[in-house]
C-alpha positions, 0 to 999 in steps of 0.5 A: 516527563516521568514524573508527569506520567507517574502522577497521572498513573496515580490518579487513574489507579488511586495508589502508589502501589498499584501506579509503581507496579503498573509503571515498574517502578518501586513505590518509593521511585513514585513517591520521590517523583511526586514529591520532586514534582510538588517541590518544583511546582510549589503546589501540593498535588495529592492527598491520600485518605483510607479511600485512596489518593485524590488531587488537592483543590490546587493540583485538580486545577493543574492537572489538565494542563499535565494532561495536556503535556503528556499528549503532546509529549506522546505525539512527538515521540510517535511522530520521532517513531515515524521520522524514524522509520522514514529514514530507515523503512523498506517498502515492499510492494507487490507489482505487475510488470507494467507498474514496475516499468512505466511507473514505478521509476518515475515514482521512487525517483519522486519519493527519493528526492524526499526520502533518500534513505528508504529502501524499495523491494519488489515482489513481481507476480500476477494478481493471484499470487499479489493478493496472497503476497498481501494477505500473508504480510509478505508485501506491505501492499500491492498493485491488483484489480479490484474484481480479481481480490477478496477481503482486501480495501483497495484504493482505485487508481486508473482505468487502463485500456488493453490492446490487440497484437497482431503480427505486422503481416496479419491481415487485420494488421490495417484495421482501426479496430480489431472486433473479438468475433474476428480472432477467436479462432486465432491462436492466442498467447494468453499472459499469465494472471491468476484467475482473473483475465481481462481478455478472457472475460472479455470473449466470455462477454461476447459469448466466445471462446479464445483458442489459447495455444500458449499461456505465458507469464512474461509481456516480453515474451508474448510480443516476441512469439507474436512478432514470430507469427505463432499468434496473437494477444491482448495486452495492456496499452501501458506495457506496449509503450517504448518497444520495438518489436515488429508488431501491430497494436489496435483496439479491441471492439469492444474496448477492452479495459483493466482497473488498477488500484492499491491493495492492502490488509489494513492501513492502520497497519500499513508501516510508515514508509508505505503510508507515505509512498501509498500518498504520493503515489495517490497525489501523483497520479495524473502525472503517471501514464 
């Protein structure tokens, strides 16, 4: 395939000398290639002139066809690159809590069973320090908001709604529903998310003012010091699946809602083995809750 490469070098530079340089290669290297490949074909290939080098009558019409066989050459090294790179990539990810509980087990177990041999790592933060995460290359790609980044593409997954805690005993603990004019005097544990909070636009919204006594970083947490009694929150309805803490989780009126969505600098340059989980999770996504 060399020699294919060194005539078609040739041909777009219109010298040995300038293709032997271009190629590093000496311009006897390029002349032995060429003559090699004439003697195989049986077909002289090139005539050189004061004005250069140019194609026969015969090798004009061979040379598409070397054309040709370079693409698909190049095509399959590109796609060994990327077999190669699924087999021993790291994806790094950035991720909120929920996704890393209630998906991200369900998801790399899929992808595994695909590619074994693919490494995750998990940067867990909120989605202040994600989209930094993202936009200094520290992830590959991350798990956000759309309204809480900037100069990011961003891919939407799901809406999920958020829910209002409650200590058991509370006495809105009953209710179906749980209206933000009722609990802005409440003390609140708000969770830690950067600068952008669902709950706390969501009060803005309604022209209120949450009463924020604790602000923590931990969805664990905040269920144990409401279970304590020290006050109330707003999670996510995907974080409060498989717990046990003596609680009471109601909706909001008005319903609250986040918006979850893929967040990345550039997918040109996203590596292999995060465009290929990047897909799956995409094609997956009804099955996740």
């Amino acid at each position: 395939m060399n020699r294919y490469i060194a005539l078609q070098k040739i041909i777009e530079l219109g010298s040995f000398t300038k293709a032997a340089e271009a190629l590093g290669y000496t311009q006897s290297s390029i002349s032995q290639m060429v003559a090699s490949l004439e003697k195989e074909l049986g077909i002289t290939l090139l005539t050189r002139s004061r004005t250069g080098v140019k194609l026969t009558i015969e090798g004009a019409d061979l040379y598409p066809f070397i054309d040709r066989s370079i693409l698909q050459y190049r095509a399959m090294q590109e796609k060994a690159n990327e077999i190669k790179g699924l087999a021993t990539g790291i994806i790094r990810v950035g991720t909120i809590s929920s996704i890393t509980c209630h998906w991200m087990p369900q998801l790399i177990n899929g992808f595994q069973q695909r590619y074994p041999h693919v490494q995750f790592l998990f940067h867990q933060g909120d989605y202040s320090s994600i989209q930094e995460w993202i936009k200094t290359g520290a992830v590959d790609f991350g798990f956000i908001t759309p309204p809480a980044v900037t100069d990011l593409e961003t891919i939407p997954l799901k809406d999920g709604e958020m829910l209002v805690l409650l200590p058991a005993d509370h006495p809105l603990a009953k209710q179906p529903s749980v209206r933000l004019k009722d609990i802005a005097e409440e003390p609140f544990i708000l969770l830690e998310e950067g600068h952008y909070s669902e709950p706390m636009n969501a009060f803005h919204d309604e022209g209120l003012e949450a009463n924020i006594k604790y602000t923590i970083h931990d969805d664990y947490a905040i269920m144990t010091m409401v279970e304590a009694g020290l006050g109330i929150s707003i999670l996510a309805e995907l974080m409060l699946r498989r717990t046990n803490y003596d609680i009471v989780c109601l909706p909001a009126d008005p319903p609250i809602y986040r918006k979850l969505a893929i967040g990345y600098k550039d997918k040109n340059s996203l590596p292999i083995a995060s465009k290929y989980f990047i897909n799956y999770l995409i094609e997956n996504i009804e099955n996740l809750p």
